[in-house]
Each structure stands twice: as C-alpha cells, then as structure tokens.
C-alpha positions in Angstrom: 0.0 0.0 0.0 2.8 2.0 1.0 4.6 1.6 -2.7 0.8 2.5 -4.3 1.1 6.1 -2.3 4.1 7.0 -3.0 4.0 6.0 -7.0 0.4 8.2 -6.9 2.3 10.9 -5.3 4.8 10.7 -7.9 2.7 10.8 -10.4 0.8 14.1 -9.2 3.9 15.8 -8.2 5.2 15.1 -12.0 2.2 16.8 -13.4 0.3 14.2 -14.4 -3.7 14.7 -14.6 -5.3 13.5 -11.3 -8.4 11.4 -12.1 -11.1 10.6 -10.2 -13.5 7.6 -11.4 -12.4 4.5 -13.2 -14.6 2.2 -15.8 -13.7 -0.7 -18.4 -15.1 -0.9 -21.8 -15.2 -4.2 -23.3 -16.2 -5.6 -26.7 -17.4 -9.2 -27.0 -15.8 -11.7 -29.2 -16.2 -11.3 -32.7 -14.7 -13.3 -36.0 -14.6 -12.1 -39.4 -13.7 -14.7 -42.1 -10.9 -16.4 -43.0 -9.5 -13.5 -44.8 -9.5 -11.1 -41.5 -6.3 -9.6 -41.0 -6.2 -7.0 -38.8 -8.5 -5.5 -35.4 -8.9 -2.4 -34.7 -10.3 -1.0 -30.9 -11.4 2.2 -30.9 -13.7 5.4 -28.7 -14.9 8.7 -29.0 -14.7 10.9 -25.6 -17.8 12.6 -26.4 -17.8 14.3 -22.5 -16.4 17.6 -21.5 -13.9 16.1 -19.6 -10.4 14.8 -20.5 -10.2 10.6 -20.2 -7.0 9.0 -19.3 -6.3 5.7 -20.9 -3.6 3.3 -19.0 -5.1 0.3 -20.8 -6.2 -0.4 -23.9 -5.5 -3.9 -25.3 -7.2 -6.6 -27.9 -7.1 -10.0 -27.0 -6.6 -13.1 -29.1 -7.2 -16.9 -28.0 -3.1 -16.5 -27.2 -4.1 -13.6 -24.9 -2.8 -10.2 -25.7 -2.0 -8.9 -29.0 0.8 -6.9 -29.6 0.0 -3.6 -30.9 0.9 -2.2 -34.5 -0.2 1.1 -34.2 -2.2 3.2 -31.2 -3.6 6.8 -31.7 -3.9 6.9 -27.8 -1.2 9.6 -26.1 -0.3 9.0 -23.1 -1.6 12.2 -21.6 -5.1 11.3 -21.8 -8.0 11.6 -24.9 -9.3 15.5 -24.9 -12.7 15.8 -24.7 -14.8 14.9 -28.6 -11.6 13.3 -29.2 -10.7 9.9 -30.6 -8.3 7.3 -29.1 -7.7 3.9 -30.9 -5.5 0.8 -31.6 -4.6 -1.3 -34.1 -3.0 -5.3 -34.4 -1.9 -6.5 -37.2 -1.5 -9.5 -38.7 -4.3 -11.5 -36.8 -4.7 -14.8 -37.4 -7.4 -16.0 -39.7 -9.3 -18.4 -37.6 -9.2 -16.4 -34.6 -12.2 -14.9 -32.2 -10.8 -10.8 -30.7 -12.3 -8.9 -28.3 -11.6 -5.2 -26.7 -10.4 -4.2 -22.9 -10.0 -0.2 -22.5 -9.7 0.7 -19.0 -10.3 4.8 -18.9 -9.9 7.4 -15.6 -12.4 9.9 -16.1 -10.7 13.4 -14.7 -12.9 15.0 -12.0 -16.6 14.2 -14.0 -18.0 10.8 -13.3 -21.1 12.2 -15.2 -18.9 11.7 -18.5 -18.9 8.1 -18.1 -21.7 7.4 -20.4 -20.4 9.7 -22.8 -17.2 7.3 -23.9 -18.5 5.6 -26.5 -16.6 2.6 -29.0 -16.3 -0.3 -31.5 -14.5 -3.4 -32.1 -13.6 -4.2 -35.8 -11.9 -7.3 -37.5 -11.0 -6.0 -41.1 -9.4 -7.5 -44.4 -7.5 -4.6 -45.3 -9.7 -1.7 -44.4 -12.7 -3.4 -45.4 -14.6 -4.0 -42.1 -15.9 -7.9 -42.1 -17.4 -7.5 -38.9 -18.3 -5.1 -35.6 -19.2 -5.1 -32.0 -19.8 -2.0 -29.7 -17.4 -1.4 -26.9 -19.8 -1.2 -23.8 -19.1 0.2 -20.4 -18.7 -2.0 -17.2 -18.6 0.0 -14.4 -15.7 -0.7 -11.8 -16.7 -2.2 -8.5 
C-alpha cells in the first residue's frame, strides 16, 4: 500500500492529470472470415472532460495482442476526441475482443459519454463489428 502512495504521489507531483472515477469498456468476441487480418479497438470521448487511458489492449485466444499502431497519447484523450489501436496480422481463424480501461478526470457524469467499436477488417474493409460497452468498476 505504501509503494501505491508514493507511485500516486509521484505521479501528481510530476504533473500528471489527477483522475477521479475509473470504468472498463469491453467488446465481445467477434470473427470475421478467414481472410481477416487485422482489429482495430477504438472510442470517442464525447464528454467535457479529458479521459485517461492506461489500458487499452485486444485480445486473441493466445491472450494479448501486440499492438501495430495506437492513436492513444499517453496524456489522456481531450474531450470529442478519438483514441484507438490497431494489431496486425491476426490470425485467420481467430475470435478478438476489446479491454480499454479509462480514468475519467474529475466528472464521473462523463462516463456514459465514452462511446466505441470493435472491428476485425481485411485490409480496411470491415468484415465484422461489435460496440465497446461500459462495465462500471466495483
């Protein structure tokens, strides 16, 4: 506990945005086609409030998937902004699903506002889609 307090400390002290509610987003497990090749996890902050994102992963029957390429910056998503990822190659008799854990800063009324989508694509041709849905943290 003593370790958590001072990392947090750190962390404020360093300027980093102090957040206040916590929530996951997750997709359920979709499949393409045989010729999927890539996933792509995505959400629009649609709140007034800047999100923080210290997780966003997709996951493969292997577990996590490495990620190709992530539009999320470490600072956080501005509000009616866009944050995503994408892995590529996937394998093409594979089930994916989405995990974003977000830190809402200071406006736990935002929460409903975060909006998302799971995609397996051939190419950018999107063979199939799933909404990323909030699961509020216990």
């Amino acid at each position: 506990m003593r370790k958590i307090s001072i990392f947090c400390l750190s962390l404020i002290s360093m300027g980093t945005p102090a957040f206040a509610a916590g929530e996951i987003l997750l997709s359920g497990p979709i499949y393409g086609s045989p010729s999927q090749n890539n996933a792509t996890c995505y959400f629009f902050n649609g709140s007034s409030s800047n999100v923080g994102v210290p997780t966003i992963q997709i996951f493969g029957s292997s577990g996590v998937m490495p990620i190709a390429y992530s539009s999320c910056a470490a600072t956080g998503v501005p509000p009616y902004s866009f944050c995503g990822i994408n892995v590529n190659p996937i394998a093409p008799n594979d089930a994916y699903a989405c995990r974003i854990f977000v830190l809402v800063d200071g406006d736990v009324a935002a929460i409903p506002a975060l909006q998302g989508n799971m995609e397996v694509r051939s190419g950018g041709t999107t063979l199939q889609q799933t909404p990323v849905t909030i699961v509020p943290v216990q």
